[in-house]
C-alpha positions in Angstrom: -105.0 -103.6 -133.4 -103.3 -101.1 -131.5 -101.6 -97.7 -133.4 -98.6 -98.8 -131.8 -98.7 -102.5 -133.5 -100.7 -100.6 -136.9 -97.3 -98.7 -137.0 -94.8 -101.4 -136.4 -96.5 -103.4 -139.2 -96.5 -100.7 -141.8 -92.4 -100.4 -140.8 -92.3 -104.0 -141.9 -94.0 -103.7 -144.9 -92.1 -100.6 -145.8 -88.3 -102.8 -144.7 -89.8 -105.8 -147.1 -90.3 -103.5 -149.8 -87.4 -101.8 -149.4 -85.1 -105.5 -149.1 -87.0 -106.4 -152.4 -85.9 -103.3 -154.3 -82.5 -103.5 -153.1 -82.9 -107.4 -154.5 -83.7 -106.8 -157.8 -81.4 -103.2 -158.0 -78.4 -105.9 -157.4 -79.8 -108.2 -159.7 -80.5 -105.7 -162.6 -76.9 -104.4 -161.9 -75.1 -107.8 -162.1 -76.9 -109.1 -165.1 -74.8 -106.6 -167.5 -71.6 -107.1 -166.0 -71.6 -110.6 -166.1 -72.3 -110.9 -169.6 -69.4 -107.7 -169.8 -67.1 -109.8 -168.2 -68.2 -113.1 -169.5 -67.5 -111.4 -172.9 -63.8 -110.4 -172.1 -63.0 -113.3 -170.0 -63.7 -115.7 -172.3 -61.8 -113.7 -174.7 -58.5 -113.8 -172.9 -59.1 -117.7 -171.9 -59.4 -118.8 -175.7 -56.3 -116.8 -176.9 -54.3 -119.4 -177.7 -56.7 -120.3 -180.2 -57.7 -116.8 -181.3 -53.9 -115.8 -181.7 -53.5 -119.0 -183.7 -56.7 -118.5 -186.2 -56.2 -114.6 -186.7 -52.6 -114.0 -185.8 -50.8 -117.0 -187.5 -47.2 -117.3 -186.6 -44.4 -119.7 -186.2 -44.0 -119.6 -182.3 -47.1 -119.8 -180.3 -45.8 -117.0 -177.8 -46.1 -114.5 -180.7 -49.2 -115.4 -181.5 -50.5 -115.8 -178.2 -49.1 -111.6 -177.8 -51.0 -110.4 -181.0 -54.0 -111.9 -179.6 -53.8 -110.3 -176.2 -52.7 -106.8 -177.9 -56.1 -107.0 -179.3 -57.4 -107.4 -176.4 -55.7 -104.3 -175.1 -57.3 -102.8 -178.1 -60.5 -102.3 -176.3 -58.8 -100.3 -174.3 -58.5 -97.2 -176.8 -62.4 -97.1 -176.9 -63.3 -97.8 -173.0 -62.5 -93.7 -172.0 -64.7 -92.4 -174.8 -67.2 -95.2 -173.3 -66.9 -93.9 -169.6 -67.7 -90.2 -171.1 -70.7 -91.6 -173.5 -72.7 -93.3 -171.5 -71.0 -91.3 -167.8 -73.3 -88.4 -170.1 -76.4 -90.2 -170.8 -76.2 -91.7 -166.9 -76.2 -88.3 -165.2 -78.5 -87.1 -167.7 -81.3 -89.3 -168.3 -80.7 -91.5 -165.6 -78.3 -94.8 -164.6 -81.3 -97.3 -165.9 -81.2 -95.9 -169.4 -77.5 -96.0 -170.3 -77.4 -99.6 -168.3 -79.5 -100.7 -170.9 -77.8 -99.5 -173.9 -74.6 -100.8 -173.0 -76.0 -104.4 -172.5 -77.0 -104.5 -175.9 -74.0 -103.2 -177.3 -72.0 -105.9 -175.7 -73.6 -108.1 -176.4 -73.9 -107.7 -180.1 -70.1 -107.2 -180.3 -69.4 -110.1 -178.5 -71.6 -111.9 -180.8 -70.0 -110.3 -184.0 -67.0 -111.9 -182.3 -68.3 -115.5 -183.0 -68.9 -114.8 -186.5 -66.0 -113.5 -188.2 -64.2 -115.5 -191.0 -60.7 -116.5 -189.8 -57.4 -115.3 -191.2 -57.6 -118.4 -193.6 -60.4 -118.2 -195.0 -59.8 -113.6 -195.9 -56.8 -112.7 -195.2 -55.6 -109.5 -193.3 -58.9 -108.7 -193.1 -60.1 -111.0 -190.0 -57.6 -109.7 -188.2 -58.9 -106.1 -189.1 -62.3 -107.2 -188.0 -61.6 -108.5 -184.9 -60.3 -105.2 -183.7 -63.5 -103.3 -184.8 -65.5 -106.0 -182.4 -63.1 -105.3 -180.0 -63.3 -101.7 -179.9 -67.1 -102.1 -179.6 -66.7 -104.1 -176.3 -64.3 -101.5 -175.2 -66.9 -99.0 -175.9 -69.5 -101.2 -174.1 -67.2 -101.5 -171.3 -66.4 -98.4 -170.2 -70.0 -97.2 -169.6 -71.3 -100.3 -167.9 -68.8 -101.2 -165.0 -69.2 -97.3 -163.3 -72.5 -97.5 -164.1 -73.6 -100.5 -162.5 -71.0 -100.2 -159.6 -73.5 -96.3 -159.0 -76.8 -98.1 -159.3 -76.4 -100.9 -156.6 -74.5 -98.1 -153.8 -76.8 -95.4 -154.5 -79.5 -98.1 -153.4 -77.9 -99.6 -150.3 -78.4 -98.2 -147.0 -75.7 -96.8 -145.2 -74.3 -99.1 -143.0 -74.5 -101.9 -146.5 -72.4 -99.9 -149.1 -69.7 -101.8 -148.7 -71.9 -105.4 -148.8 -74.0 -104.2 -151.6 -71.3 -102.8 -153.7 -69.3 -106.0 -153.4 -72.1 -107.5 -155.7 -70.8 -105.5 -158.3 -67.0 -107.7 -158.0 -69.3 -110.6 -157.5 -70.8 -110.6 -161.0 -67.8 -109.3 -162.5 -66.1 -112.7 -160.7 -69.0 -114.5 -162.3 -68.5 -113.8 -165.5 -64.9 -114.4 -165.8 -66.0 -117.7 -163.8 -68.4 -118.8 -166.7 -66.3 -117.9 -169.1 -63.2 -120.3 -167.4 -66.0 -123.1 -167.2 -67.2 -122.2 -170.3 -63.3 -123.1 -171.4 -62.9 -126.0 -169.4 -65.9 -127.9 -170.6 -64.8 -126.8 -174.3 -61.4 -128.2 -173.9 -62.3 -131.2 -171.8 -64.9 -132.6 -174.1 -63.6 -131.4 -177.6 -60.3 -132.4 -179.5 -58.0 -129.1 -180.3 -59.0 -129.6 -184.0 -63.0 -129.3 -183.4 -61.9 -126.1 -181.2 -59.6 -124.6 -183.5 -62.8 -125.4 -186.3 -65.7 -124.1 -184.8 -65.9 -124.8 -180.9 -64.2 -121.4 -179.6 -67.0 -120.0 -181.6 -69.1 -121.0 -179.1 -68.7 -118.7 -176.2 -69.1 -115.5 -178.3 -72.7 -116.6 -179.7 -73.8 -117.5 -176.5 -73.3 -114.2 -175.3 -76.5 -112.9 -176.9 -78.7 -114.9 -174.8 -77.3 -112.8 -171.5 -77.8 -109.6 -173.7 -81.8 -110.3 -174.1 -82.1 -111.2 -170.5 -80.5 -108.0 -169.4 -82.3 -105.5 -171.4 -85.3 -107.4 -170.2 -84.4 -107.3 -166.9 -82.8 -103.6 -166.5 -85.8 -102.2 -168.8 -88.5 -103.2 -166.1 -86.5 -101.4 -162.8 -87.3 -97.7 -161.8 -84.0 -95.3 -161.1 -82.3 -95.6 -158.0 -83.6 -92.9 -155.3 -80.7 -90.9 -154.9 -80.9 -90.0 -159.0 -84.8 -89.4 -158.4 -84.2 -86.9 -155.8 -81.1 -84.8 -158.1 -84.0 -85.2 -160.5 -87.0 -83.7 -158.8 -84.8 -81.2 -157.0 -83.4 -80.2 -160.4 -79.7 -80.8 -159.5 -78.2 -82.8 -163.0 -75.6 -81.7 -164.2 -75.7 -79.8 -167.7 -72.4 -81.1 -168.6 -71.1 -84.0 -166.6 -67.9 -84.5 -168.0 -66.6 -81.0 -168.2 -67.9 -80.4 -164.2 -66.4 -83.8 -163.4 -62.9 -82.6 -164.8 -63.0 -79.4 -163.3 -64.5 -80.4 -160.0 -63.6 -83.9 -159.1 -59.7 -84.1 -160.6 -58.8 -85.3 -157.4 -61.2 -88.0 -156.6 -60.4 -89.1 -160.3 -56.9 -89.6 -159.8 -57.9 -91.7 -156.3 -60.2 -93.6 -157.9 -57.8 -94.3 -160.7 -55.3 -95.5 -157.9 -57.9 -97.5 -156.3 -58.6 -99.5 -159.5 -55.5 -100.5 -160.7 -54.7 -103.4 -158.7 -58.4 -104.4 -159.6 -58.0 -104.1 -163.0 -54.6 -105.6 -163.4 -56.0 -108.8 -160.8 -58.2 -109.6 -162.9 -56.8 -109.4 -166.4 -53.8 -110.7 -165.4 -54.6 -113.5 -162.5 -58.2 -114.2 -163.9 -57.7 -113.6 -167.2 -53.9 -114.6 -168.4 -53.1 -117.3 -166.2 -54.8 -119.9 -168.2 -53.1 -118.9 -171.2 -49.8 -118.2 -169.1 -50.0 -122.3 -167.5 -50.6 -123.9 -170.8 -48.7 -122.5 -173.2 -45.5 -121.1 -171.1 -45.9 -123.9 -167.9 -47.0 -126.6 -170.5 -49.4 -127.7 -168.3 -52.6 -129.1 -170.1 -55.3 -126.7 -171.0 -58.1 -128.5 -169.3 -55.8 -128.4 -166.0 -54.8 -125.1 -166.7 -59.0 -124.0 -166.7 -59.7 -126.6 -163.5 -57.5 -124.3 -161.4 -58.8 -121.2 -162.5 -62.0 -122.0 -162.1 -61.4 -122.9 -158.9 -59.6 -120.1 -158.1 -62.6 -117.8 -159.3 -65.2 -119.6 -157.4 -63.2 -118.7 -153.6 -63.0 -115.1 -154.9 -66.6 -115.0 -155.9 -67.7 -116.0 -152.4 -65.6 -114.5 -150.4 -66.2 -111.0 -151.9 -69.4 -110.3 -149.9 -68.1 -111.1 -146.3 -65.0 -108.8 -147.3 -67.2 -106.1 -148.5 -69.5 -107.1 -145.2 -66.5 -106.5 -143.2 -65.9 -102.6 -144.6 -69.0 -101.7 -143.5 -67.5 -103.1 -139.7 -64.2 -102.0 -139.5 -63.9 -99.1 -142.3 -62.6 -99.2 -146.4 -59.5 -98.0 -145.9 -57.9 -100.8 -143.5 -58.7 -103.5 -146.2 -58.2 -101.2 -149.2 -54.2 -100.6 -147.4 -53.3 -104.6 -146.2 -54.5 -106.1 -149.5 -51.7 -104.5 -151.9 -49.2 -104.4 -148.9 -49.4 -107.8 -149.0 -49.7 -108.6 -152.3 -46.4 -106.5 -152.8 -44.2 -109.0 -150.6 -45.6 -112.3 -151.3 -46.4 -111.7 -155.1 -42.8 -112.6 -156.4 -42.2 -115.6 -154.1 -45.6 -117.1 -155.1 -44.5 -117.2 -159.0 -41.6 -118.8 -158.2 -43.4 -121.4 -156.6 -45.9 -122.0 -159.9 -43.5 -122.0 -162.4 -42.6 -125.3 -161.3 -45.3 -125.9 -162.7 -47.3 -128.6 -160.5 -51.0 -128.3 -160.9 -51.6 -128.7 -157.1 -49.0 -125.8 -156.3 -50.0 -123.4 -158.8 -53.5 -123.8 -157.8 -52.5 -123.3 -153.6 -50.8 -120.1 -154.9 -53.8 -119.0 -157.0 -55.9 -119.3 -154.2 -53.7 -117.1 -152.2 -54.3 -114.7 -154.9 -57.7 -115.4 -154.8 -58.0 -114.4 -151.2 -55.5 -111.4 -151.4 -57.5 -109.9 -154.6 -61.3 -110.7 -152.4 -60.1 -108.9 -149.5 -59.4 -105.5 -152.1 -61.8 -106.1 -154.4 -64.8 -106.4 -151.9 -64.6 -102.8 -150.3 -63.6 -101.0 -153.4 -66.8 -100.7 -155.1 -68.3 -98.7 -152.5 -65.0 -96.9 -151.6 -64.8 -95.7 -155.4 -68.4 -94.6 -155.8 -68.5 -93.2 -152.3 -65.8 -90.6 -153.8 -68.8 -88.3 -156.0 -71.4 -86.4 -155.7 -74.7 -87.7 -156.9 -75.0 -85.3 -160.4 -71.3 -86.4 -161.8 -71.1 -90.1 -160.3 -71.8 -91.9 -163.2 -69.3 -90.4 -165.1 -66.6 -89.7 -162.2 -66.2 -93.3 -161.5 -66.4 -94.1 -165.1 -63.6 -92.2 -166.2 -61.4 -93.2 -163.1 -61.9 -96.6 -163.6 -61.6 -97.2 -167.0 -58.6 -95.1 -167.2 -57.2 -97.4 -164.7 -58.1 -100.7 -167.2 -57.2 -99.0 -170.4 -53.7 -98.0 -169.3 -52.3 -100.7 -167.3 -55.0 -103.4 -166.4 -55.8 -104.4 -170.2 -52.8 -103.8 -171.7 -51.0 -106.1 -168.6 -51.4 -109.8 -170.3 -49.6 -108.0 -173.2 -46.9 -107.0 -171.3 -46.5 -109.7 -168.9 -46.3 -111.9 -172.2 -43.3 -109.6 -173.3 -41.5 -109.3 -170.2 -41.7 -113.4 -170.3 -39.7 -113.0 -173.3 -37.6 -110.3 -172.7 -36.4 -111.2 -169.2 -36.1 -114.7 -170.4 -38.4 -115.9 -166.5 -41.6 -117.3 -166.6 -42.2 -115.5 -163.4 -42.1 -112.2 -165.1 -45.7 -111.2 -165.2 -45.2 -110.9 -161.1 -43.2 -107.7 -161.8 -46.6 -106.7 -163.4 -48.7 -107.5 -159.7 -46.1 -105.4 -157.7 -45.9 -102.5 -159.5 -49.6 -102.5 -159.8 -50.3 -103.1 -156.2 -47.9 -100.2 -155.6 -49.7 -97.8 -156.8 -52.6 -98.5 -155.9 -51.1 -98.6 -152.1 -50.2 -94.7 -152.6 -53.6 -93.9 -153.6 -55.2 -95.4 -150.3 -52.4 -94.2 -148.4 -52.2 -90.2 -149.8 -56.1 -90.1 -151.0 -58.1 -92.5 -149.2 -60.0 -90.6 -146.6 -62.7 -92.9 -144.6 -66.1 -93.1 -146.4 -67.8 -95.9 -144.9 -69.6 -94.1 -141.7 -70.8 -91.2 -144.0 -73.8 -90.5 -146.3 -73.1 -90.3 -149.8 -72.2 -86.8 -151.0 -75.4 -85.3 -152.5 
C-alpha cells in the first residue's frame, strides 16, 4: 500500500470516528431534554385534569388557570438553575452538570405522579405540587443551555446549524410523547379512570428516561472545545459574575432570540390541547390527534431548517420566521376558533412550519453568541430568562386574556407580541455567525 493510500485510509478512520462521536454527543444531549420536555409537556397537556384534582373550582376555565400558574411556577426557580448548573458546566465540565440535571428531573417529575390530591389533604397538595414544580424549574434551567453547548461545541463548522437543530428535535420529542402519551390516555380510558389514577401515569414513567440518561451521559467524554479551555487553563473562576460583566449584550440577544421559541412551544405545543378542549369544546382525544400531528412535521422539519443555516446564513431564517408569524398569527386564530378539527389542524401545521423554520437555526445562533469559558452559563441565563418571563408564564395569560377580552382568539395577541421581539433582537443584535469558528 502506497503512503499516499496509507494516508487517505487513516483520514477515514479518523472522519468515522469523528461521525461516531458526533453520534453519540447528539444522542447523550437529546436524551435529557426529552425527558425535560416530556416532563413539562405532559404537564401542560393534562391540565385540565390537574386544575381539576388540585385546584377545585366551579368553572373549569379557573381551574384550568391555577393549573397553568403552576406551571409558570417553575419559572421562579429556572434563573437560579441556569446559574447552578451554567457554574458547575464551565467549571467541571458540560458532562457533569448534564448528568445532574437528568436526575433531578426526573425525580421531580416522578414526585409529580405521587402526590395525594386536594381531596384526599387539603391545601396541602396544592402546596406540594408547587415544590415539584420548582424542582423541574430548577432542573430546567441548567439542562436546555447545557445540552444546546454540548452538541455545537462538537459539530464542525459548516454543521452548527444541523447539529444544533437536534437539540429543538428532542425538545419537539418530548413534547410529542407527552401529546401521544395524552392521546392514548384519553382515547382508551374513561375521564373517571383518568381523573382516578390514569394522569398519574405520565409522571411515573418519567423515571425510566431519567436512568437511561444518566447511563447514557455518564459513559461520554467532554466535548473538545471544553477539553482544550481545560488543558490550556482558560475556565473561568467565576462564570456568572464574568458572564454579566462581559457578555450583557449577547445575553440580552439571546434573550430576544428565545422568546418566540419559548412562547411557540408553551403556548402552540403546550396550551393548545387544553385551549381546543375546554374553550373550542372539541373532544380531548381530537384535541391531542392534531397536536400530535402538528409536533411530528415540526420534529422533522427542524433538521433540513437548521441544514439550510449552515447554506444560506442564521440570520435570514432567524428574521422571515417572526415576520411572518407577526402577520398571519391573528388571521390563523380566527380561522380555529371555528372550531373544525380539520381547520384547526391546517392552521397548526402552519404554525408548525413557521416555528421549524426559527427554531432550527437558533440553537446554533444562540450558542454561537459565547466564548467557550462562560457558554454554559451565558446561554443558560439568556434562555431561561426568556421562558421564565414570558414563555412559561404565556398559557397563563393567554388563559386570562380569553377571559378578559371575552375572544377565544386572544392567546394570538400572545404570538405577536412575542414574535416581535424577538424580530428586534435579530434585526438590532443578530450579527452572522454561521461562516465563523466559535469564539474561543
Amino acid at each position: 500500500m502506497s503512503n499516499a493510500q496509507i494516508e487517505s485510509s487513516r483520514a477515514a478512520a479518523s472522519e468515522a470516528v469523528q461521525r461516531k462521536e458526533i453520534t453519540k454527543a447528539v444522542a447523550v444531549g437529546a436524551i435529557g431534554n426529552v425527558l425535560e420536555w416530556f416532563d413539562f409537556g405532559v404537564y401542560g397537556y393534562f391540565a385540565p385534569f390537574i386544575g381539576k384534582l388540585f385546584f377545585p373550582r366551579s368553572e373549569p376555565l379557573a381551574s384550568m388557570f391555577a393549573a397553568f400558574a403552576v406551571l409558570a411556577v417553575g419559572a421562579v426557580s429556572r434563573p437560579l438553575g441556569a446559574v447552578v448548573f451554567g457554574w458547575i458546566g464551565d467549571r467541571a465540565g458540560r458532562r457533569t452538570s448534564l448528568t445532574a440535571t437528568v436526575w433531578l428531573m426526573a425525580g421531580s417529575t416522578f414526585l409529580i405522579g405521587t402526590l395525594p390530591t386536594y381531596s384526599q389533604i387539603g391545601v396541602l397538595a396544592p402546596t406540594l405540587l408547587v415544590v415539584a414544580r420548582l424542582l423541574q424549574g430548577l432542573s430546567s434551567g441548567g439542562e436546555w443551555g447545557g445540552s444546546a453547548a454540548y452538541m455545537v461545541e462538537y459539530a464542525p463548522l459548516n454543521r452548527r446549524g444541523f447539529i444544533g437543530s437536534f437539540q429543538q428535535v428532542s425538545t419537539g420529542a418530548g413534547f410529542f410523547f407527552g401529546s401521544l402519551f395524552g392521546l392514548i390516555v384519553t382515547s382508551t380510558m374513561s375521564e373517571q379512570t383518568i381523573f382516578g389514577w390514569a394522569w398519574r401515569l405520565p409522571f411515573l414513567s418519567g423515571i425510566l428516561l431519567g436512568v437511561v440518561g444518566v447511563y447514557m451521559r455518564l459513559r461520554l467524554h467532554d466535548t473538545p472545545e471544553f477539553q482544550a479551555l481545560k488543558q490550556r487553563g482558560g475556565r473561568s473562576t467565576s462564570p456568572l459574575m464574568e458572564s454579566l460583566r462581559t457578555q450583557w449584550t449577547g445575553i440580552t440577544v439571546a434573550f430576544g432570540y428565545n422568546v418566540i421559541q419559548s412562547v411557540g412551544y408553551y403556548t402552540m405545543l403546550t396550551f393548545m390541547p387544553s385551549f381546543t378542549s375546554e374553550v373550542l369544546k372539541l373532544p380531548p382525544a381530537h384535541a391531542y390527534l392534531s397536536n400530535s400531528i402538528q409536533l411530528l412535521v415540526f420534529v422533522l422539519l427542524l433538521p433540513a431548517m437548521g441544514a439550510l443555516s449552515d447554506r444560506i446564513g442564521r440570520r435570514p431564517m432567524l428574521l422571515a420566521a417572526p415576520l411572518i408569524l407577526i402577520l398571519a398569527t391573528y388571521p390563523l386564530f380566527l380561522l380555529i376558533i371555528q372550531g373544525s378539527l380539520r381547520t384547526i389542524l391546517s392552521c397548526q401545521l402552519v404554525f408548525g412550519v413557521l416555528l421549524a423554520a426559527y427554531c432550527g437555526p437558533a440553537v446554533a445562533a444562540t450558542v454561537e453568541l459565547f466564548p467557550t469559558k462562560l457558554r454554559y452559563t451565558s446561554v443558560s441565563i439568556g434562555f431561561n430568562l426568556a421562558v421564565a418571563l414570558i414563555g412559561m408564564t404565556s398559557p397563563m395569560i393567554s388563559t386570562h386574556l380569553i377571559s378578559g377580552l371575552g375572544t377565544a382568539a386572544a392567546p394570538a395577541y400572545v404570538i405577536i407580541g412575542a414574535s416581535a421581539i424577538s424580530l428586534a433582537s435579530v434585526v438590532f443584535g443578530c450579527k452572522e455567525t454561521a461562516f465563523e469558528p466559535l469564539k474561543p
